[in-house]
C-alpha positions in Angstrom: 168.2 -155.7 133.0 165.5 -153.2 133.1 161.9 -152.9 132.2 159.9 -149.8 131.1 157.3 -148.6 133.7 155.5 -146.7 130.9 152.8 -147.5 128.9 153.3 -146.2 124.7 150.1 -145.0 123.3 147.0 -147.4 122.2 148.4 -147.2 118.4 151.6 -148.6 119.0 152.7 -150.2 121.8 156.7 -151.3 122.3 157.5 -154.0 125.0 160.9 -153.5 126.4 162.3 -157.0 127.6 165.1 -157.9 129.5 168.2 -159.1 126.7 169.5 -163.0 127.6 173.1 -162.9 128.7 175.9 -162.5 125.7 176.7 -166.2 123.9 180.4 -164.3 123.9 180.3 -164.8 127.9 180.9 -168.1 127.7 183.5 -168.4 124.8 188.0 -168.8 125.9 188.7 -164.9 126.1 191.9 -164.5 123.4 191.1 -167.3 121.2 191.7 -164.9 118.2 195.6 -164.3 118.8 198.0 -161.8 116.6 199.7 -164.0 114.3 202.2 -161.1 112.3 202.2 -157.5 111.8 203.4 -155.3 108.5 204.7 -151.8 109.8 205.6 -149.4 107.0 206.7 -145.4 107.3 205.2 -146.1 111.3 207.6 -144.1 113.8 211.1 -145.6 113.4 210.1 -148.2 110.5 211.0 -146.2 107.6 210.4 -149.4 105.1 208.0 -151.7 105.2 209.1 -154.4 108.1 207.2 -157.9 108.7 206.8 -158.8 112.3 205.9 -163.1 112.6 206.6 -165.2 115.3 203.5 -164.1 117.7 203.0 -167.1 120.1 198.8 -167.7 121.0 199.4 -167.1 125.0 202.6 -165.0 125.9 204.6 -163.0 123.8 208.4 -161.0 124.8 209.8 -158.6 122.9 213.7 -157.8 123.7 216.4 -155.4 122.7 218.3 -152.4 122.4 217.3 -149.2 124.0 216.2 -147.3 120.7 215.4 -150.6 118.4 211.7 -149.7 118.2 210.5 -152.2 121.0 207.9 -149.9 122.1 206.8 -148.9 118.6 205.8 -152.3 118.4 203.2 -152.0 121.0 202.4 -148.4 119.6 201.8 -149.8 116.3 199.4 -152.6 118.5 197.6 -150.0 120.0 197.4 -148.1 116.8 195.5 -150.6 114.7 193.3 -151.4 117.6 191.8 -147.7 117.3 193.7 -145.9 120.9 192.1 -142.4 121.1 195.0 -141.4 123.6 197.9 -140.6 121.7 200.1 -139.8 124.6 199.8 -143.2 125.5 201.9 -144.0 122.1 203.8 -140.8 122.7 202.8 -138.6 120.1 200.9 -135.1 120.0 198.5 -135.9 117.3 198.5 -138.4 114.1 200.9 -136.6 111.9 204.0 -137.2 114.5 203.4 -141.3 114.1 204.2 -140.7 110.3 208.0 -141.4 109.9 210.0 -138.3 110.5 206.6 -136.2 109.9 207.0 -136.8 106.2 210.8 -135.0 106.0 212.2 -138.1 104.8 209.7 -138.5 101.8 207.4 -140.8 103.2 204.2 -139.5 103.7 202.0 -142.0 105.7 202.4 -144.2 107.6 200.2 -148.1 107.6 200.1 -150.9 109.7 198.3 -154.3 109.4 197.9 -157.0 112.0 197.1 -160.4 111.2 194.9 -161.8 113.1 194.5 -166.1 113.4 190.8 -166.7 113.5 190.7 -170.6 113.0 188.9 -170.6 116.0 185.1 -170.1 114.6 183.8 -170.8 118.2 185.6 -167.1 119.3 185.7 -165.7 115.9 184.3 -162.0 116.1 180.7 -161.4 114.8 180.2 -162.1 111.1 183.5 -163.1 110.4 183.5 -166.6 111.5 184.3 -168.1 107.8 187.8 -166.2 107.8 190.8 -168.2 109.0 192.5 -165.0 109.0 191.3 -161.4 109.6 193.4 -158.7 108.3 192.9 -155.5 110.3 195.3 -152.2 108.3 195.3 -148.5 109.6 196.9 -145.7 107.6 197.7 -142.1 108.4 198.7 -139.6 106.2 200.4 -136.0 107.0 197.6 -133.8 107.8 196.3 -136.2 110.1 193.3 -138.2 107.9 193.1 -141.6 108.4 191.2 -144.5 107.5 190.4 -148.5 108.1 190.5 -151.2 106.4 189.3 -154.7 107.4 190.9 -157.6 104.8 191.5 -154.9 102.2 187.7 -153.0 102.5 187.2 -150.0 103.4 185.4 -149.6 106.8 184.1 -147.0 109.3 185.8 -147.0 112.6 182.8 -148.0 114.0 182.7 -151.1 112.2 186.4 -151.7 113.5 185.7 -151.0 117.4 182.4 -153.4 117.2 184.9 -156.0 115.6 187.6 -155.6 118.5 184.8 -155.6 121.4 183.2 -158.8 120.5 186.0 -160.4 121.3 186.7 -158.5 124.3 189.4 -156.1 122.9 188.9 -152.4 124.1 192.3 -150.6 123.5 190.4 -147.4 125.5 190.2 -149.2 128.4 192.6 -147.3 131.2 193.5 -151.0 132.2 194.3 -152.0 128.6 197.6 -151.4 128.8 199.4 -151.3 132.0 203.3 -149.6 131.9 205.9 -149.5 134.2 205.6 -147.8 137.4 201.7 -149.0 137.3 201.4 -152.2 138.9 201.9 -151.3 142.4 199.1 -149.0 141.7 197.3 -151.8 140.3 198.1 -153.8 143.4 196.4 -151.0 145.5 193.3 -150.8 143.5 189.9 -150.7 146.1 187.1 -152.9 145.6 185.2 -151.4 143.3 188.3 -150.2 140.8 189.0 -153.8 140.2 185.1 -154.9 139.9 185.5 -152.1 136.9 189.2 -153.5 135.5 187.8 -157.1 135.9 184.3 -156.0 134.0 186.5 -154.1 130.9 188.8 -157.3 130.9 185.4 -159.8 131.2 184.0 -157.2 128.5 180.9 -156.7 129.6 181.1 -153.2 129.9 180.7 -153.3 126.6 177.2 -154.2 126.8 176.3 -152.1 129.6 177.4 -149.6 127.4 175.4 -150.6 124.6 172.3 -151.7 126.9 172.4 -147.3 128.3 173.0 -146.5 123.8 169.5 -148.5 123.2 167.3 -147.0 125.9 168.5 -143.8 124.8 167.5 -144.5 121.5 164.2 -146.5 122.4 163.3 -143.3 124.5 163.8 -141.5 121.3 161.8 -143.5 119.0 158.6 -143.3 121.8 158.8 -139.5 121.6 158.8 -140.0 117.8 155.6 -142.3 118.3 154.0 -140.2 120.8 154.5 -137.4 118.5 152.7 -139.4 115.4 150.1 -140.6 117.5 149.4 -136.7 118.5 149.1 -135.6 114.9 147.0 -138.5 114.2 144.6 -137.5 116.9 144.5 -133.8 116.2 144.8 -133.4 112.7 144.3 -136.4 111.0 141.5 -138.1 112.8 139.6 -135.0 112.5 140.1 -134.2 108.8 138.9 -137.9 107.8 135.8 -137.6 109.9 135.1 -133.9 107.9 135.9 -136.0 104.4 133.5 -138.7 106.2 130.9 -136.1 106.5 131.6 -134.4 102.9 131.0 -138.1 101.3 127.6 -138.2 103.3 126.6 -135.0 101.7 127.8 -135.9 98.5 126.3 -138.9 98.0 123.1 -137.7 99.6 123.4 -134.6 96.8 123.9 -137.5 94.1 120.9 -139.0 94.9 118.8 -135.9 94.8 120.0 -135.0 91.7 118.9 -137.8 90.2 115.6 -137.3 91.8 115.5 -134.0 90.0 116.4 -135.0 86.7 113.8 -137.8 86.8 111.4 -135.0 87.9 112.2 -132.6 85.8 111.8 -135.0 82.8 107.8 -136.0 84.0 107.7 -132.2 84.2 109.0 -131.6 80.4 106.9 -134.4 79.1 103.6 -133.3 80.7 104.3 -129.6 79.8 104.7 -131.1 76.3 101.1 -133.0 76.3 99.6 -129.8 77.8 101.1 -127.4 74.9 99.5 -130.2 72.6 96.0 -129.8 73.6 96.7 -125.6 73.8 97.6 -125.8 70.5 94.9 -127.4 68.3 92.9 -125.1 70.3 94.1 -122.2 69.6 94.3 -123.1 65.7 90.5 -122.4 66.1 90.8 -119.0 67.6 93.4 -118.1 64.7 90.4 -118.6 62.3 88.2 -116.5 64.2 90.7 -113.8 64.7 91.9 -113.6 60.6 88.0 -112.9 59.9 87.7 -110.4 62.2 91.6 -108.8 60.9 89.9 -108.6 57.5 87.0 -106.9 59.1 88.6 -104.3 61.2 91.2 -103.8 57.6 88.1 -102.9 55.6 86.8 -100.3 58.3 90.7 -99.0 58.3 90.4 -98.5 54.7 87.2 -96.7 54.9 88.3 -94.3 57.3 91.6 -93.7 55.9 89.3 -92.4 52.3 87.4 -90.0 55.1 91.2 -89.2 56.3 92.0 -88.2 53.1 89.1 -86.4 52.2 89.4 -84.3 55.5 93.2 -83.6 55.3 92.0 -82.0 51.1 89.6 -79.6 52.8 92.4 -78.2 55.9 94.9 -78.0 52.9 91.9 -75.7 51.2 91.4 -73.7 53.7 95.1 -73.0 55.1 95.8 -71.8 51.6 92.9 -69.4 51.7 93.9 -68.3 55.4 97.9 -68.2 54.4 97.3 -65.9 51.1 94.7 -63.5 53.2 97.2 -63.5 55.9 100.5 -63.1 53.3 99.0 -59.6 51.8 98.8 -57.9 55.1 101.9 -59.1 56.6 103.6 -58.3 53.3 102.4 -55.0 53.0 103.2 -54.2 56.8 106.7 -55.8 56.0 107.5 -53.3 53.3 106.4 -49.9 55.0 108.5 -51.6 58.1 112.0 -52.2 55.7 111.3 -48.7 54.3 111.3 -46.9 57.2 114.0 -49.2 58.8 116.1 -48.1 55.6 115.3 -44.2 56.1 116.3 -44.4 59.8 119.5 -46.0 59.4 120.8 -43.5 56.7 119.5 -40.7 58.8 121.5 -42.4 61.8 124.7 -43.7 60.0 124.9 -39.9 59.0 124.4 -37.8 62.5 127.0 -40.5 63.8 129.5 -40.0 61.5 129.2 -36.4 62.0 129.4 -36.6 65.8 132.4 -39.0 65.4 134.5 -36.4 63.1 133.4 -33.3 66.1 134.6 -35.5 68.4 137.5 -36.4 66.8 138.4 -32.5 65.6 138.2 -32.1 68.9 140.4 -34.1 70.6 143.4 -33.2 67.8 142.2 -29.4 69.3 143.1 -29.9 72.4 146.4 -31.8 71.6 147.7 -28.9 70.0 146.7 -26.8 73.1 148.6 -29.1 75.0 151.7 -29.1 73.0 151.1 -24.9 72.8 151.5 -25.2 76.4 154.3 -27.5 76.5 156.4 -25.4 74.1 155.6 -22.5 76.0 156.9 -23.8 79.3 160.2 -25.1 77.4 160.9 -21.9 76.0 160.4 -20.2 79.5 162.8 -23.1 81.2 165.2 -22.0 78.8 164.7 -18.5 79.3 165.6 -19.2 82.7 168.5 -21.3 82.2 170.3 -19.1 80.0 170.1 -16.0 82.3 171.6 -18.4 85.2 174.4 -19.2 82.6 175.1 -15.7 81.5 174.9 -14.7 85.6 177.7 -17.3 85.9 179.6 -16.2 83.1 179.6 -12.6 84.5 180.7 -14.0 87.8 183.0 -15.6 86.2 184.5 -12.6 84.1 184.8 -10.6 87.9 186.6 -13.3 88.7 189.1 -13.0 86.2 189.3 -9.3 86.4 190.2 -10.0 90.5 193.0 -12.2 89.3 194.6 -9.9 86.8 194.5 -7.1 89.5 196.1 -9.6 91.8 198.9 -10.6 89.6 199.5 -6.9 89.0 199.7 -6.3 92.5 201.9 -9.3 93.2 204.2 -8.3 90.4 204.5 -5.1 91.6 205.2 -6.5 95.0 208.1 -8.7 93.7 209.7 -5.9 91.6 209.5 -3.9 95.3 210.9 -6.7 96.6 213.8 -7.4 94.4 214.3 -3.9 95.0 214.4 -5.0 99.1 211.4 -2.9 99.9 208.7 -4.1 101.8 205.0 -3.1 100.8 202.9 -4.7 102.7 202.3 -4.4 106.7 204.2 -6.7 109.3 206.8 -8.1 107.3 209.4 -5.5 108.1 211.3 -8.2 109.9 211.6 -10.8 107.5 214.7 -11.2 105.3 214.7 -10.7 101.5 214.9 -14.5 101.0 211.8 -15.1 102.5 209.5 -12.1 101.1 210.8 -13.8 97.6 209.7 -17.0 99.2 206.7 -15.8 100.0 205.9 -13.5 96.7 206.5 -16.6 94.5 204.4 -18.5 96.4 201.3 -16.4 96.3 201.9 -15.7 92.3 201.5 -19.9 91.6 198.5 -19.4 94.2 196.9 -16.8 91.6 197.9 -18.3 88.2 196.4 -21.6 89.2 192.8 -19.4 90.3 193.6 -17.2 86.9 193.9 -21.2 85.4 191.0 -22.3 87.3 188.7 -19.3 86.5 189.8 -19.2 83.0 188.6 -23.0 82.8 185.2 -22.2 84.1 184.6 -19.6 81.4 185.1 -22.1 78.6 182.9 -24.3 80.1 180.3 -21.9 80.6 180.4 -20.5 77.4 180.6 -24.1 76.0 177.0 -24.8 78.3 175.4 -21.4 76.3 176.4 -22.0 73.4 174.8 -25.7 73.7 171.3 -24.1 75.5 171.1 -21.6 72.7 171.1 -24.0 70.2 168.4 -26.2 72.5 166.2 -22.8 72.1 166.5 -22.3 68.8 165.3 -26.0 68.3 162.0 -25.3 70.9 161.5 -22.0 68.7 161.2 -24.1 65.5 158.9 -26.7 67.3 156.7 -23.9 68.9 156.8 -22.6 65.7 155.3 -25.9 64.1 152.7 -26.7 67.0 151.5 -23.3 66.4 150.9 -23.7 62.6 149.2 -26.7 63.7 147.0 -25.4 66.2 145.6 -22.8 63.1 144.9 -25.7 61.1 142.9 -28.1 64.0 141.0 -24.5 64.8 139.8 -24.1 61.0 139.1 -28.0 60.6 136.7 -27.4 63.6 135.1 -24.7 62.4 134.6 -26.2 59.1 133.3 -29.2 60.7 130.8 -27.3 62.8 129.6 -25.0 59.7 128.7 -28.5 58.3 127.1 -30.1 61.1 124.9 -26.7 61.5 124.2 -27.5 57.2 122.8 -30.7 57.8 119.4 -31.1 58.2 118.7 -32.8 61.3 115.8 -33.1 63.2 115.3 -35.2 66.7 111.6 -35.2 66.5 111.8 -37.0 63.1 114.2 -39.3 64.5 111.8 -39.9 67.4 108.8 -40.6 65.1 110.4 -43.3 63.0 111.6 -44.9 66.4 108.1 -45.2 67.8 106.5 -46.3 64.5 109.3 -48.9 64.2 108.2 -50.4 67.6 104.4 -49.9 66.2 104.9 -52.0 62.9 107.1 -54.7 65.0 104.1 -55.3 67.5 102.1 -55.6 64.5 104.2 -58.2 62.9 104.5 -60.0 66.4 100.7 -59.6 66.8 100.2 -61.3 63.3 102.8 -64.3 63.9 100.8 -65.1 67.3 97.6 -65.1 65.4 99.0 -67.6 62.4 100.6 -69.9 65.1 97.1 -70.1 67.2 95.2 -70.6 63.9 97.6 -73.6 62.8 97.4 -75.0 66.3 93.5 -74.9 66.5 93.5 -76.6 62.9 95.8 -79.6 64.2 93.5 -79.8 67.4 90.5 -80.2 65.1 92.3 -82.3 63.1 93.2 -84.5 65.3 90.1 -84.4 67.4 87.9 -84.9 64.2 89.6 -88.3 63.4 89.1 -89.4 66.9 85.3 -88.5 66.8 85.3 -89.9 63.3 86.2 -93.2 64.8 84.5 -93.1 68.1 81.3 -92.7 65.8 82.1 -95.5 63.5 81.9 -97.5 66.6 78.6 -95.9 67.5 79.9 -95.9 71.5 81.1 -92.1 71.5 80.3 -88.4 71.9 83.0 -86.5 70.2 85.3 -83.6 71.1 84.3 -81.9 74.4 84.1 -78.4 72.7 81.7 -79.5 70.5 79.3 -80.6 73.1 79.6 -77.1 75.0 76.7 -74.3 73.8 78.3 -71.0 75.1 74.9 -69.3 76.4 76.4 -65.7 75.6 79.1 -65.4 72.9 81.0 -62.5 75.1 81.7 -65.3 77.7 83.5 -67.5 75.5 87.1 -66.0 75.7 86.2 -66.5 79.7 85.0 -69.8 79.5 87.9 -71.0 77.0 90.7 -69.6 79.6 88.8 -71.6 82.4 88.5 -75.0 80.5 91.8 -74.8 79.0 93.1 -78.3 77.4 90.1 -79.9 78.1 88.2 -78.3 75.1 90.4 -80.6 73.0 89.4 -83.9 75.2 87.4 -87.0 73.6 84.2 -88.1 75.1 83.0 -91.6 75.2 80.7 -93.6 76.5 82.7 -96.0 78.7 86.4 -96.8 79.4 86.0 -99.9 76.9 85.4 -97.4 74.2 88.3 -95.5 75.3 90.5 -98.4 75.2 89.9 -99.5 71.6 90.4 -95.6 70.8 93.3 -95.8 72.2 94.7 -99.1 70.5 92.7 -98.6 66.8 92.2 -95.1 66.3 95.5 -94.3 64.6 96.3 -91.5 66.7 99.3 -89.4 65.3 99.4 -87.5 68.8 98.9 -87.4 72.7 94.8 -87.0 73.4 93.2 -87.3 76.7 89.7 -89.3 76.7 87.3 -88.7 79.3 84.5 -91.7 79.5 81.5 -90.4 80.6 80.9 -93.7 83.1 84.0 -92.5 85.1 83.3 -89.2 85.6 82.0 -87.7 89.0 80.0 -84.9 89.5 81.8 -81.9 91.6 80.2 -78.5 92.9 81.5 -75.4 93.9 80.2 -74.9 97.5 77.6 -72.1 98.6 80.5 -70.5 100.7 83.0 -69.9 98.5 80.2 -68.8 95.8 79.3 -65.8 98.1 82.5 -65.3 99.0 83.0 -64.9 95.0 80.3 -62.7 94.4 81.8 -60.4 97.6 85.2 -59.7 96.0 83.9 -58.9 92.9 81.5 -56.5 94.4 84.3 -54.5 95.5 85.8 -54.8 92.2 82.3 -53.2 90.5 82.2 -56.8 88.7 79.7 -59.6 88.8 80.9 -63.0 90.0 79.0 -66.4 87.9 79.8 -69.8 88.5 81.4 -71.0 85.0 78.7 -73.8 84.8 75.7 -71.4 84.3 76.9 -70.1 81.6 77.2 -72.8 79.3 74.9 -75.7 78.3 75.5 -79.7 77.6 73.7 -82.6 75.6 71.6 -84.3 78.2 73.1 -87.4 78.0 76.3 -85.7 78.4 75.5 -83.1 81.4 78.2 -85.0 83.7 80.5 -83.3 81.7 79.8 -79.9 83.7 82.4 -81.3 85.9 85.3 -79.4 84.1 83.2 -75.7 85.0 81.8 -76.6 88.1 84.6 -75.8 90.5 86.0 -73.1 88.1 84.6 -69.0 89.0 84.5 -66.4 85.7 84.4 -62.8 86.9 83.0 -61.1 84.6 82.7 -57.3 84.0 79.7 -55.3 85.0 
């Protein structure tokens, strides 16, 4: 027996101890003896054959070479689970089927009977059997199966059965055959400690002592391997959900806390809106007095509104109908004229558009003149080169015919057997005739040839002449046409001298056309200037209106100005600009309530008098002023000596005094 050295983890911890010796030890061996055995389809046992007659200790079996003596002990071996099969003399588990299934059967079984009235050497768990059946079958194809007193069971279950009572048919020594004792005999020391252990059968246990250590090692990696992920994973993740509960419950906790705040907070906002409440129902009182105070001023003011926008109405419709005549008058002399200079202008145009056009269908007709001309002179030309090649031609032909007459003459010579002609006094007859016919076919096919070219040529002339008789008709036409375009422009030019154009008079009406149409712009400027001063006033007389109602203002800034010299307004306007139309008050309070009150219909700037500083224009850059307009021949004046203030309103010189006016000497 042996005894782990190692040490499991702290979370579980195995002991391995050393097992007590087998109670088997000490049982009889072979107490449980083979009492009969059923062999059907097994080897030579074709039908099913009962063996009985097994004595408990020592057993014989005799007969005939080939009665099935050794299948007896094959069928033994068979049942007891051999893994050898050459020991039972067969390849594999199909050959132990009888004939290998060619004689129809097609398994093969064996049972042994076992006596087990012995309980004291009975195998494990079956000690209340008097008998334990133990069957094997085979079929062809080689499965096979167990059964243990007609259950099913796993082979394992069969072996464990055989070695508790010392029965291991894989044991080399289980079975020992002829020619094997003497080897038996000669067995060393240690062979027969092993063949006496397997017989003893505790090798069995040895066996199964090396199976549990292999599978104890196995279960203390499995533990060694939960105890890792119990340290490194799970440990840590229930100390974080530790930690998360801590928070948790500490969050719970102020929670609460805040609700219970919150509601003392509510509550004693609650008592707080109380007491603001009946307090303000006083103000309320106060306040609807003074609404019906400030309505009855707004009602007063909105009768001086009225009153004020009656008079403007007034006088725009005395300024509009003044205004209307002239611009009416100055309209009509302007369509007038406009009228006159259009028809005068529609008709030189036309005019100049019909020259024009005469004109080009002139020169057209020149152009086609010309074409025709140079047509009729191609022609010209082409029809001499035709009749050149028809005369050419005709030589030709005259050439041929004197030929031919020559060559006839020739033949008649020769058919006569005279010789004309130099160097053929020593050829035969037969071959001047030869030669004679030849040259006539030579000058009928020229004669042929130039007869051809005369029909073509005359063919060609007769096509160009009708080609010029064409051109002469068109030339004809084009000239006719030409007459007519010559005595439409003349016509045209008699009528343009008829008309009685002038370019002075055209000039005049142009320049009093731009006269009357910088008179009409002149007049629009004026009426849009006049309607803007009246909404300035306007608006700057209901401001004043109101500032006065108050009794904290000044007015309009324009109207606290007095213009020294009336020559120096149009100066002093350009230098104060937008400001002329700016509200004084008092103070910014009065601005204020201007601002929120007044019924303002548009943007206006308010200047209160306590916010204003004082600015001067240095001595410097007044000399330097005066200086540049010296060179000029002007005067240079400060803009603030030229216009005076209310005293109580002088801080208002601030707009002119950083301003310069240069004024004209």
């Amino acid at each position: 027996q042996k005894q782990s050295t190692e040490e499991p983890p702290e979370a579980v911890r195995i002991e391995r101890r050393p097992t007590s010796s087998s109670p088997l030890s000490s049982r009889p061996l072979l107490e449980m003896h083979i009492k009969e055995i059923v062999v059907d389809g097994f080897k030579s046992y074709a039908h099913r054959t009962v063996i009985a007659g097994f004595d408990p200790h020592f057993n014989a079996i005799t007969g005939l070479n080939g009665s099935g003596k050794s299948n007896i002990l094959d069928s033994i071996c068979f049942v007891l689970g051999i893994t050898n099969l050459s020991q039972v003399r067969a390849g594999n588990l199909s050959e132990l089927v009888y004939k290998q299934g060619q004689a129809g059967v097609n398994k093969a079984s064996v049972t042994v009977v076992f006596d087990n009235e012995d309980e004291a050497s009975s195998p494990v768990g079956y000690e209340q059997c008097k008998e334990v059946n133990v069957t094997r079958q085979v079929l062809i194809g080689g499965k096979s199966k167990y059964l243990i007193n007609g259950r099913n069971s796993p082979a394992g279950q069969v072996a464990n059965l055989f070695h508790s009572v010392q029965l291991n048919v894989n044991n080399p020594h289980f079975l020992i055959m002829q020619g094997r004792i003497t080897k038996v005999l000669n067995m060393k020391p240690g062979e027969i400690l092993g063949m006496v252990e397997e017989a003893a059968g505790t090798r069995m246990y040895e066996n199964k002592k090396a199976t549990a250590i292999k599978t104890i090692d196995k279960k203390q990696m499995k533990v060694d391997e939960i105890n890792s992920i119990l340290s490194e994973e799970i440990t840590p993740t229930l100390e974080r959900l530790r930690g998360e509960k801590q928070q948790y419950l500490k969050w719970s906790k102020n929670n609460a806390d805040i609700e219970r705040i919150e509601r003392f907070v509510v509550a004693s906002e609650y008592v707080q809106a109380q007491e603001v409440l009946s307090k303000n129902s006083e103000d309320v009182a106060k306040m609807e007095e003074e609404v019906a105070m400030y309505e009855e001023t707004m009602r007063t003011a909105r009768e001086e509104v009225a009153a004020k926008e009656e008079e403007i109405a007034k006088l725009s419709e005395k300024m509009n109908s003044e205004l209307e005549g002239t611009h009416n008058e100055a309209k009509t002399v302007e369509e007038d004229k406009s009228k006159d200079l259009v028809k005068a202008t529609s008709a030189w145009e036309n005019k100049k558009l019909a020259v024009a056009s005469a004109s080009k269908e002139l020169e057209e007709a020149k152009a086609a003149v010309e074409e025709s001309r140079n047509a009729v002179s191609d022609m010209e030309k082409n029809i001499s080169n035709k009749l050149a090649a028809i005369q050419k031609a005709r030589d030709e032909a005259v050439n041929a015919e004197e030929n031919l007459k020559k060559l006839q003459k020739e033949y008649q010579n020769l058919c006569a057997g005279i010789s004309s002609e130099e160097g053929d006094e020593g050829r035969t007859l037969p071959d001047q005739i030869s030669k004679a016919y030849s040259d006539a076919n030579s000058a009928d096919a020229k004669a042929k040839q130039a007869q051809m070219k005369i029909d073509h040529l005359t063919k060609s002339l007769q096509s160009v002449e009708k080609d010029m008789k064409k051109e002469e008709s068109s030339a004809a036409k084009l000239s006719k046409k030409r007459d007519k375009t010559v005595e439409k422009v003349e016509g045209i030019r008699q009528k343009l001298s008829n008309v009685a154009f002038s370019s002075d008079d055209f000039n005049a009406l142009e320049n009093e056309k731009i006269d009357l149409e910088n008179n009409v712009s002149t007049l629009q400027k004026r009426l849009i200037h006049f309607q803007l001063s009246l909404r300035e006033d306007f608006h700057s007389t209901i401001a004043t209106q109101y500032v006065g109602s108050i009794g904290q203002g000044q007015g309009a800034s324009r109207s606290l100005v007095d213009v020294k010299l009336p020559k120096h307004s149009t100066a002093l306007e350009v230098v104060a600009g937008g400001k002329l139309y700016q509200v004084v008050v008092d103070e910014a309070a009065t601005g204020k309530a201007l601002l929120n009150n007044g019924k303002l219909q548009r943007r206006v700037t308010i200047i209160p008098l306590d916010k204003v500083m004082p600015k001067k224009v240095s001595s410097a850059a007044c000399d330097k002023a005066s200086s540049m307009a010296k060179d000029l021949n002007t005067t240079a004046q400060p803009a603030i000596e030229l216009v005076g203030l209310m005293k109580k309103c002088e801080v208002l010189l601030n707009m002119y005094s950083d301003r310069h006016l240069l004024l004209t000497a």
